[in-house]
N, CA, C and O atoms as a printed pandas DataFrame, in Angstrom:
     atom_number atom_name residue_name chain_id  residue_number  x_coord  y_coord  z_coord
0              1         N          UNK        A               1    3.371  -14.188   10.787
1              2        CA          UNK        A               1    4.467  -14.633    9.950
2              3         C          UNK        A               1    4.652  -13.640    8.806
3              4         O          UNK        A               1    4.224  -13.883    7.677
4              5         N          UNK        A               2    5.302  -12.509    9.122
5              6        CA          UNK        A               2    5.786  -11.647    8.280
6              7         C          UNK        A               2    7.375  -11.713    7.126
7              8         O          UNK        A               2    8.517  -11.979    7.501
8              9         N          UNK        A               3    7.049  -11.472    6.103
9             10        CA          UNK        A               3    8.413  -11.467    5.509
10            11         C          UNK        A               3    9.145  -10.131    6.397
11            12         O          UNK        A               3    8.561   -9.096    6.720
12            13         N          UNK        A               4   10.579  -10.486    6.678
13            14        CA          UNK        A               4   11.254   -9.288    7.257
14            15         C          UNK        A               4   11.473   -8.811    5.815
15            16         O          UNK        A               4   10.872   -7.742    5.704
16            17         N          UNK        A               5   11.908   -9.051    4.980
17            18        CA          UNK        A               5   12.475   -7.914    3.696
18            19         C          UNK        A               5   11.358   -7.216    3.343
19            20         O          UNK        A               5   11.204   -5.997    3.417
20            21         N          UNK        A               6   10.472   -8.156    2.902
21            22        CA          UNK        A               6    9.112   -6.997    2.609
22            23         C          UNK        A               6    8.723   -6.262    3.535
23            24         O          UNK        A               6    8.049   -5.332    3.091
24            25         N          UNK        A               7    8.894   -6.242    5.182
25            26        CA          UNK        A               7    8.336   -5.687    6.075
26            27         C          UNK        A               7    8.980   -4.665    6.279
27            28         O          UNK        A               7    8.332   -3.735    6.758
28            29         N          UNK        A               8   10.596   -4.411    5.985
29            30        CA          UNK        A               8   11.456   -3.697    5.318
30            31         C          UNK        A               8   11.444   -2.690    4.504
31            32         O          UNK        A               8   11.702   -1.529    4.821
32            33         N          UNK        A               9   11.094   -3.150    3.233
33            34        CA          UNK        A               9   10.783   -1.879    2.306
34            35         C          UNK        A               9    9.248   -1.792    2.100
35            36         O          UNK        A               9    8.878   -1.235    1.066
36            37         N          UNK        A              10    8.299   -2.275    2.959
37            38        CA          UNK        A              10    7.218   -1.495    3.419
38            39         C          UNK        A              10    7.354   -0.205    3.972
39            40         O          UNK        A              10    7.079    0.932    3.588
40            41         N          UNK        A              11    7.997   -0.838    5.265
41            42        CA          UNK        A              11    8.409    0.252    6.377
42            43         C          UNK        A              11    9.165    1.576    5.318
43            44         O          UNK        A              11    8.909    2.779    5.254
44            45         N          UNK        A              12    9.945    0.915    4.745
45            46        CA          UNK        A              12   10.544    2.660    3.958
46            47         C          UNK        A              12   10.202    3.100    2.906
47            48         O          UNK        A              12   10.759    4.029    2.322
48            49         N          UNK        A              13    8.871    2.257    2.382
49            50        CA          UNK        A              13    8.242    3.103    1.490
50            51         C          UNK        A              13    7.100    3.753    2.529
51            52         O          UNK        A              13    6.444    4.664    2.026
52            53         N          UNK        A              14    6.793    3.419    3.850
53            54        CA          UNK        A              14    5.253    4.113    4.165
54            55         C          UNK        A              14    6.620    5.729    4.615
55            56         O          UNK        A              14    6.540    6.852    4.116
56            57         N          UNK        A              15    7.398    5.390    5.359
57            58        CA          UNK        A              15    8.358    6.582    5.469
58            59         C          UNK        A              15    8.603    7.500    4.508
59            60         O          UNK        A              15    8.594    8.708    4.746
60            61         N          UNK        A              16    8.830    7.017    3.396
61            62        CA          UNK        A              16    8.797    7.770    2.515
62            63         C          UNK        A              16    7.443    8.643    1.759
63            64         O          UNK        A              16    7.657    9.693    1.153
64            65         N          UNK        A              17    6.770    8.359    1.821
65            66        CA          UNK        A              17    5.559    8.850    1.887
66            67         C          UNK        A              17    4.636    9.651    3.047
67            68         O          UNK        A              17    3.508   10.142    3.049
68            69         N          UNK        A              18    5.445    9.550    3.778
69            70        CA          UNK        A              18    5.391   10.296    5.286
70            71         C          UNK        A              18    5.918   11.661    4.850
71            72         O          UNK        A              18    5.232   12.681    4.779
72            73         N          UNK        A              19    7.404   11.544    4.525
73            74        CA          UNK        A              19    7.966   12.699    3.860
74            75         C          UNK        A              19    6.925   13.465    2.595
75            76         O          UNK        A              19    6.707   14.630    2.262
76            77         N          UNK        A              20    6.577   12.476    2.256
77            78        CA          UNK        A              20    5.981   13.476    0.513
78            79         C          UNK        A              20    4.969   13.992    1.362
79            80         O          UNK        A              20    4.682   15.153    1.074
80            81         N          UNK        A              21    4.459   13.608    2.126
81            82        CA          UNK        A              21    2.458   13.953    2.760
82            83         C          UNK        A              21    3.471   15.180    3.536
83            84         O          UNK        A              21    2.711   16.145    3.617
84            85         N          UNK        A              22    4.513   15.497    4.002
85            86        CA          UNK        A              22    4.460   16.489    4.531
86            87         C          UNK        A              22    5.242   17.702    3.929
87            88         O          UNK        A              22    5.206   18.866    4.328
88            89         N          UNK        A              23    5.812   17.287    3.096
89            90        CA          UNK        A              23    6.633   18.083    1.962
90            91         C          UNK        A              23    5.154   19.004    1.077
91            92         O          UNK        A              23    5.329   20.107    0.561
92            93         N          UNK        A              24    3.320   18.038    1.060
93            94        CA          UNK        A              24    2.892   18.620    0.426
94            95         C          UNK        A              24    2.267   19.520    1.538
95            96         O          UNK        A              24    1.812   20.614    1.205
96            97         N          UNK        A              25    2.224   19.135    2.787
97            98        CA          UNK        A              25    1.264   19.684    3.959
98            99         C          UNK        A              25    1.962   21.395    3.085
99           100         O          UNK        A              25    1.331   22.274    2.497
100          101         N          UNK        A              26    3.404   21.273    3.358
101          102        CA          UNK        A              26    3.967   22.790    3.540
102          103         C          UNK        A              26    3.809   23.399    2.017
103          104         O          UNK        A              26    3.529   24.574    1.779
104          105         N          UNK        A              27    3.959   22.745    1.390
105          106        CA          UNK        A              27    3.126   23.261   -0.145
106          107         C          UNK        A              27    2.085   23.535   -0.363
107          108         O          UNK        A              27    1.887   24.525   -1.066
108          109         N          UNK        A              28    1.375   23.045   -0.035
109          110        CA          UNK        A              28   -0.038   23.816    0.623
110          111         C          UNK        A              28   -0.416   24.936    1.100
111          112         O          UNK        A              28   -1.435   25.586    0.863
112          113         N          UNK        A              29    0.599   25.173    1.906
113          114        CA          UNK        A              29    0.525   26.395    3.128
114          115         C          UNK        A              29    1.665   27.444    2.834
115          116         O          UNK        A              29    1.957   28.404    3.548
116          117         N          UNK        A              30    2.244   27.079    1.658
117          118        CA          UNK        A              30    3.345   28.133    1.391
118          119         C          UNK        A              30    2.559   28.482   -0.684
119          120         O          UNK        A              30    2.944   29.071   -1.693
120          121         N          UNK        A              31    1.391   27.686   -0.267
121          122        CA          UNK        A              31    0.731   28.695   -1.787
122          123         C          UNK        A              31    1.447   28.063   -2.365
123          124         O          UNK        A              31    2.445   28.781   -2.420
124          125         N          UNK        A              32    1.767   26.771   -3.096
125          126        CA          UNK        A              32    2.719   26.857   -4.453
126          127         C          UNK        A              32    1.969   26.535   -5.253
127          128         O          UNK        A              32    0.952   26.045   -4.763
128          129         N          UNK        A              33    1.989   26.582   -6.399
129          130        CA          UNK        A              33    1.268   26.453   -7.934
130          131         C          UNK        A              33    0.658   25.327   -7.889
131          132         O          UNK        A              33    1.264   24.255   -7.920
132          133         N          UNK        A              34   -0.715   25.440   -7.805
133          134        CA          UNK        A              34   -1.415   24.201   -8.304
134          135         C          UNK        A              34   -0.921   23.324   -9.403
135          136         O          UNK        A              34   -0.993   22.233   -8.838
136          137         N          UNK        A              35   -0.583   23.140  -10.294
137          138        CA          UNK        A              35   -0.020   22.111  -10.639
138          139         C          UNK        A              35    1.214   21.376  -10.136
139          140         O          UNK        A              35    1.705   20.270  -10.359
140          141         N          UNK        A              36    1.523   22.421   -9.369
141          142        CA          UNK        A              36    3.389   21.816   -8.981
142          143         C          UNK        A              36    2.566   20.661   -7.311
143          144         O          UNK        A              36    3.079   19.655   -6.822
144          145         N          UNK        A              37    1.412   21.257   -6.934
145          146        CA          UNK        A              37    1.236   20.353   -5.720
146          147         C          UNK        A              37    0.038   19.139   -6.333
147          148         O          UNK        A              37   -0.174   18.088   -5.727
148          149         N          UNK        A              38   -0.506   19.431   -7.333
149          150        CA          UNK        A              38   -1.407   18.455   -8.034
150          151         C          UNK        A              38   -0.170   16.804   -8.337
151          152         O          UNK        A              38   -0.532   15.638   -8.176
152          153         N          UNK        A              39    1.419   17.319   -8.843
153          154        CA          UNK        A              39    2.432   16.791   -9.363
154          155         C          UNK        A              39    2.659   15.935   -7.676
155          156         O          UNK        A              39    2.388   14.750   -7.482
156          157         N          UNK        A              40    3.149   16.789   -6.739
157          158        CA          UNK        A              40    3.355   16.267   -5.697
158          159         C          UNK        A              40    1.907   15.182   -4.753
159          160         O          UNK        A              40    2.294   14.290   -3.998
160          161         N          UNK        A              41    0.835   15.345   -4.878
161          162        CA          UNK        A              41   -0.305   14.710   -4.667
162          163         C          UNK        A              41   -0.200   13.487   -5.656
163          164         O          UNK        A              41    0.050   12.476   -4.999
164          165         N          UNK        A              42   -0.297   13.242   -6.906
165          166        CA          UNK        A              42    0.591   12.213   -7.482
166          167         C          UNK        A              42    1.642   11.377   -7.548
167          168         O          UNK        A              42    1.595   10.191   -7.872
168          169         N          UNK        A              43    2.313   11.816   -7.331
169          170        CA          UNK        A              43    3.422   11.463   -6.361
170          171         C          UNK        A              43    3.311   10.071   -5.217
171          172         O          UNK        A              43    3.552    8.881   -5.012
172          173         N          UNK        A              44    2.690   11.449   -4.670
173          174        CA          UNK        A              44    2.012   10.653   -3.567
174          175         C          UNK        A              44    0.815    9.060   -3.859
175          176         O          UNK        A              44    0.850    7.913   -3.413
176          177         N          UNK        A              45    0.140    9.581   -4.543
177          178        CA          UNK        A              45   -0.722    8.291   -4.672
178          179         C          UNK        A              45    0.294    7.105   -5.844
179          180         O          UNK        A              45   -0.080    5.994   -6.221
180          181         N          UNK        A              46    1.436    7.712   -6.150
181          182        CA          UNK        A              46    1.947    6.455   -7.047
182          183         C          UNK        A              46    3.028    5.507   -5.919
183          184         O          UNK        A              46    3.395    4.340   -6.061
184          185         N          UNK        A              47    3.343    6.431   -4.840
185          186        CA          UNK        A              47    4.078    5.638   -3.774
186          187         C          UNK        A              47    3.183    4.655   -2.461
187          188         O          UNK        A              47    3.668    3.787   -1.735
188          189         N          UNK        A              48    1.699    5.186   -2.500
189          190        CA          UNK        A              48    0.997    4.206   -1.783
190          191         C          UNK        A              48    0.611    3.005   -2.885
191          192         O          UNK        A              48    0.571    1.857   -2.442
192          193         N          UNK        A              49    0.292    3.251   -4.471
193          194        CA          UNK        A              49    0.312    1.920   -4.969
194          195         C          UNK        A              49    1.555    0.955   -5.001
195          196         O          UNK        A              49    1.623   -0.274   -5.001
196          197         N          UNK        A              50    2.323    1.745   -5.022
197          198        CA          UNK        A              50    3.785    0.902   -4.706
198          199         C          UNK        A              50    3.776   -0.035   -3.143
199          200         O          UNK        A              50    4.273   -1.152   -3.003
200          201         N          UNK        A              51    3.193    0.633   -2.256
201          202        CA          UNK        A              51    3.506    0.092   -0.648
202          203         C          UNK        A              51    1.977   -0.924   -0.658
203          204         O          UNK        A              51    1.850   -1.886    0.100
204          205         N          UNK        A              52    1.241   -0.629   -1.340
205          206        CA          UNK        A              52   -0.382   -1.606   -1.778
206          207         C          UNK        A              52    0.611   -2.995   -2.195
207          208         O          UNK        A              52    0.463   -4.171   -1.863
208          209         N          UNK        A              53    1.423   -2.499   -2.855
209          210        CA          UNK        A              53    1.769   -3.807   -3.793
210          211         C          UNK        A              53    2.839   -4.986   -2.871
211          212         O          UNK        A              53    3.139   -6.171   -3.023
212          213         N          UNK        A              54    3.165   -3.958   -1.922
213          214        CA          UNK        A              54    4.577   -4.733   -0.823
214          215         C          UNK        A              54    3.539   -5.412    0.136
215          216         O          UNK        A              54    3.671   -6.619    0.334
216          217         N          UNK        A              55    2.584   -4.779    0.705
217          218        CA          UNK        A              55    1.618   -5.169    1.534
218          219         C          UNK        A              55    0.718   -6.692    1.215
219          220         O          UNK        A              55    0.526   -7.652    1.961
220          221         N          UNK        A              56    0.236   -6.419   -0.354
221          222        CA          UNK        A              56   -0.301   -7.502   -1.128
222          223         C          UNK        A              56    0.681   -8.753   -1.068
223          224         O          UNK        A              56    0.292   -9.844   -0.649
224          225         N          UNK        A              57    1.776   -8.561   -1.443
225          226        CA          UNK        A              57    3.111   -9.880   -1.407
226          227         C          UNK        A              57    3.107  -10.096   -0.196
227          228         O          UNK        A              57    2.693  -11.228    0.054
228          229         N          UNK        A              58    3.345   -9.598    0.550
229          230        CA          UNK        A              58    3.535  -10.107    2.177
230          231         C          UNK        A              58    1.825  -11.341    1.846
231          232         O          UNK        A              58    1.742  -12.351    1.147
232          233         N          UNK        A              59    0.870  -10.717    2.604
233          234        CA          UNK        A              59   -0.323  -11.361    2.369
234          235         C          UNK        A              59   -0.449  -12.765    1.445
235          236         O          UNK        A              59   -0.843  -13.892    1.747
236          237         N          UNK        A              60   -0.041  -12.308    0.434
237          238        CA          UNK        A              60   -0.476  -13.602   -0.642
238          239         C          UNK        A              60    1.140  -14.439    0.402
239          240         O          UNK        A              60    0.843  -15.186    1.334
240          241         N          UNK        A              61    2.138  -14.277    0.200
241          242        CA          UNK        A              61    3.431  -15.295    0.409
242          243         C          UNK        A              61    2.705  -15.696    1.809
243          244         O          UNK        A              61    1.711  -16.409    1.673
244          245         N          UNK        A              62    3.056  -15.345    3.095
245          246        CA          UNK        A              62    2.532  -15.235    4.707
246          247         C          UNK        A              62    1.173  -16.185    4.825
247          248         O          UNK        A              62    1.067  -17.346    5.220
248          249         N          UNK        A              63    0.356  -15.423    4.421
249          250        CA          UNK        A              63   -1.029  -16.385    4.688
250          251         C          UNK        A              63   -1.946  -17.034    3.676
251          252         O          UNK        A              63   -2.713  -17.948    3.977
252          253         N          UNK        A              64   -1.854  -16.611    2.672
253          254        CA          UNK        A              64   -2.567  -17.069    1.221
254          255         C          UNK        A              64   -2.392  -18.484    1.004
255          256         O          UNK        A              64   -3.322  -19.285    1.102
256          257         N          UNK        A              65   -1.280  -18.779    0.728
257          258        CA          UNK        A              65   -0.636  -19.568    0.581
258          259         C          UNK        A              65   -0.908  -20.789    1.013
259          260         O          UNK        A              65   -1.198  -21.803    0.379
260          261         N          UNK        A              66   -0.676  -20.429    3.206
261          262        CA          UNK        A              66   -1.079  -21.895    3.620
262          263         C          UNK        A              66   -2.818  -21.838    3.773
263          264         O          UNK        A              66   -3.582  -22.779    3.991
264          265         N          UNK        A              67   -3.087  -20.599    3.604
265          266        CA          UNK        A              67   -5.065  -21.002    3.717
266          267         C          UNK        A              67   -5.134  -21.923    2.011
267          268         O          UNK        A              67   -5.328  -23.129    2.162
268          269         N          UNK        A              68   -5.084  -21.754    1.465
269          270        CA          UNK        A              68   -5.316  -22.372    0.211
270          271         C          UNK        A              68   -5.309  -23.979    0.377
271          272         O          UNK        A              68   -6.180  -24.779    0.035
272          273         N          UNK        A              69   -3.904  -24.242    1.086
273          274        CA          UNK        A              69   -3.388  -25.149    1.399
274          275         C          UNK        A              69   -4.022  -26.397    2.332
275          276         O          UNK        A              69   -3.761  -27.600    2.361
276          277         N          UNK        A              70   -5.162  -25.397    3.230
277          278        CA          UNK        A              70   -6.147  -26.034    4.610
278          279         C          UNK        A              70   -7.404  -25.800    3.875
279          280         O          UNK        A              70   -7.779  -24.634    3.760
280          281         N          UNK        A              71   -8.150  -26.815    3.330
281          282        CA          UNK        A              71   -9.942  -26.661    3.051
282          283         C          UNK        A              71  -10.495  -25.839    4.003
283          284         O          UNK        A              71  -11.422  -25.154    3.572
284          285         N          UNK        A              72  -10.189  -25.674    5.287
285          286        CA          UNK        A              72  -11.321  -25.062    6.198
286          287         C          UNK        A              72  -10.905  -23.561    5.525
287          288         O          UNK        A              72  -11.812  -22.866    5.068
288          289         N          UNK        A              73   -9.836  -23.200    5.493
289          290        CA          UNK        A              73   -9.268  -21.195    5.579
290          291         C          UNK        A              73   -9.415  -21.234    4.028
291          292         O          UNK        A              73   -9.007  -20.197    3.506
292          293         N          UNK        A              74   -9.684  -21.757    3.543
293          294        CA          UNK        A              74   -9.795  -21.482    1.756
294          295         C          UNK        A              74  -10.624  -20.645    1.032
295          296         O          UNK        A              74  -10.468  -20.019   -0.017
296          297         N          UNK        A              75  -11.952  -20.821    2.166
297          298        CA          UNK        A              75  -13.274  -19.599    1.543
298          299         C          UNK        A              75  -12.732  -18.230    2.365
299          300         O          UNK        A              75  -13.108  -17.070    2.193
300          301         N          UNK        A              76  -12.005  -18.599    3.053
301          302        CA          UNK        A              76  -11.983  -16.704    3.971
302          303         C          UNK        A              76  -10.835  -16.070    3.192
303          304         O          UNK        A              76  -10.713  -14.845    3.159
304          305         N          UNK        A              77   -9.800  -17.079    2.422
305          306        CA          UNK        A              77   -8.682  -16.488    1.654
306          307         C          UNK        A              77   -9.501  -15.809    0.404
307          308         O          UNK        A              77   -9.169  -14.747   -0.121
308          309         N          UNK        A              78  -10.498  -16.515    0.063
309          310        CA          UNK        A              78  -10.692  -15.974   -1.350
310          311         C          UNK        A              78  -11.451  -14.555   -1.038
311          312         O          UNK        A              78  -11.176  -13.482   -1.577
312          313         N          UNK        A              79  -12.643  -14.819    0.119
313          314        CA          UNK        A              79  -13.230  -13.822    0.518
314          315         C          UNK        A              79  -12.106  -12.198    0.803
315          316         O          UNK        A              79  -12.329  -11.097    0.300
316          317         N          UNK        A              80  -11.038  -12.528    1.662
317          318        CA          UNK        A              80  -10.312  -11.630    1.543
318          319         C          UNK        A              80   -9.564  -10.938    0.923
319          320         O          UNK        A              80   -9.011   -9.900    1.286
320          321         N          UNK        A              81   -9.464  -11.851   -0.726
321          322        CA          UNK        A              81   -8.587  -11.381   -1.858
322          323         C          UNK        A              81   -9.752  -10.793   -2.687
323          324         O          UNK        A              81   -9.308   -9.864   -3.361
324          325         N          UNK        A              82  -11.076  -10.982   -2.893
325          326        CA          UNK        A              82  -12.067  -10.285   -3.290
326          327         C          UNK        A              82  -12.543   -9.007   -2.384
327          328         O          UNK        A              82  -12.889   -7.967   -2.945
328          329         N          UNK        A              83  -12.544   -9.132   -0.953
329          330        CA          UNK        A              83  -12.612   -7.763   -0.557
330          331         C          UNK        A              83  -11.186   -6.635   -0.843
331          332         O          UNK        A              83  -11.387   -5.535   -1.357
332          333         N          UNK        A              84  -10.007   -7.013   -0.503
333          334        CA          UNK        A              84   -8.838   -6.357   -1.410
334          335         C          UNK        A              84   -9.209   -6.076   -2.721
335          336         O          UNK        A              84   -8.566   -5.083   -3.063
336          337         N          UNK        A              85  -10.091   -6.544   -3.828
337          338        CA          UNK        A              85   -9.739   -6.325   -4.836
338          339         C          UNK        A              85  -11.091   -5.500   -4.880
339          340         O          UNK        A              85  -10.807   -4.661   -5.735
340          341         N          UNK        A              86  -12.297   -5.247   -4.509
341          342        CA          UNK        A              86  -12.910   -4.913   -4.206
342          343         C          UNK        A              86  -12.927   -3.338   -3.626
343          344         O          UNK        A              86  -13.723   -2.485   -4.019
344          345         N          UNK        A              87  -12.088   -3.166   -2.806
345          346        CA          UNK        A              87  -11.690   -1.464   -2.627
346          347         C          UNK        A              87  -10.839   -1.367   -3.589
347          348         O          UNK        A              87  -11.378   -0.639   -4.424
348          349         N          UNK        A              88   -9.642   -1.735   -4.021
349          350        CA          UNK        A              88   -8.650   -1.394   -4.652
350          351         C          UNK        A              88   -9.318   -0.960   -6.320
351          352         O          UNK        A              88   -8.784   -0.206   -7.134
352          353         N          UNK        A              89  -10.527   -1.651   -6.459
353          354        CA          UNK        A              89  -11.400   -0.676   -8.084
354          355         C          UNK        A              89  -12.504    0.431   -7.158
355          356         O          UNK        A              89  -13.442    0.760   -7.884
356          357         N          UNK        A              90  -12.589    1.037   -5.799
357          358        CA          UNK        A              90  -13.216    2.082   -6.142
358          359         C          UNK        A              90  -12.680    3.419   -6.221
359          360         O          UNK        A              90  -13.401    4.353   -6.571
């Protein structure tokens, strides 16, 4: 049970970031100024926290929600919002 809108501008933010990862591949390989590809590598990691954050809403709206909702799925919701939060600080 996916949101289609969020599944939406998931889809065109991971696309878009498809583009930057290869916009830097060739920046890379065409030598450009370390800072100008340090800028573009940034970039980059500010558009996967953006698609972290579309991914997270889907999750919490989709399944969070009704596990909370059922005593039995309630410890695996929390377990799974602590392992999410859990990579997301290392």
């Amino acid at each position: 049970m996916v949101d289609q809108k969020l599944k939406r501008r998931a889809l065109h933010r991971a696309k878009i970031i498809r583009g930057q990862l290869d916009a830097l591949v060739k920046a890379i390989d065409k030598e450009v100024y370390c800072p100008d590809l340090l800028a573009l590598s940034l970039s980059i990691e500010r558009s996967l926290k953006s698609l972290d954050t579309f991914l997270l809403e889907n999750h919490l709206r989709s399944h969070v929600v009704s596990q909370m909702q059922n005593k039995k799925e309630q410890e695996r919701a929390v377990r799974e919002l602590v392992k999410v939060f859990t990579l997301s600080n290392k």
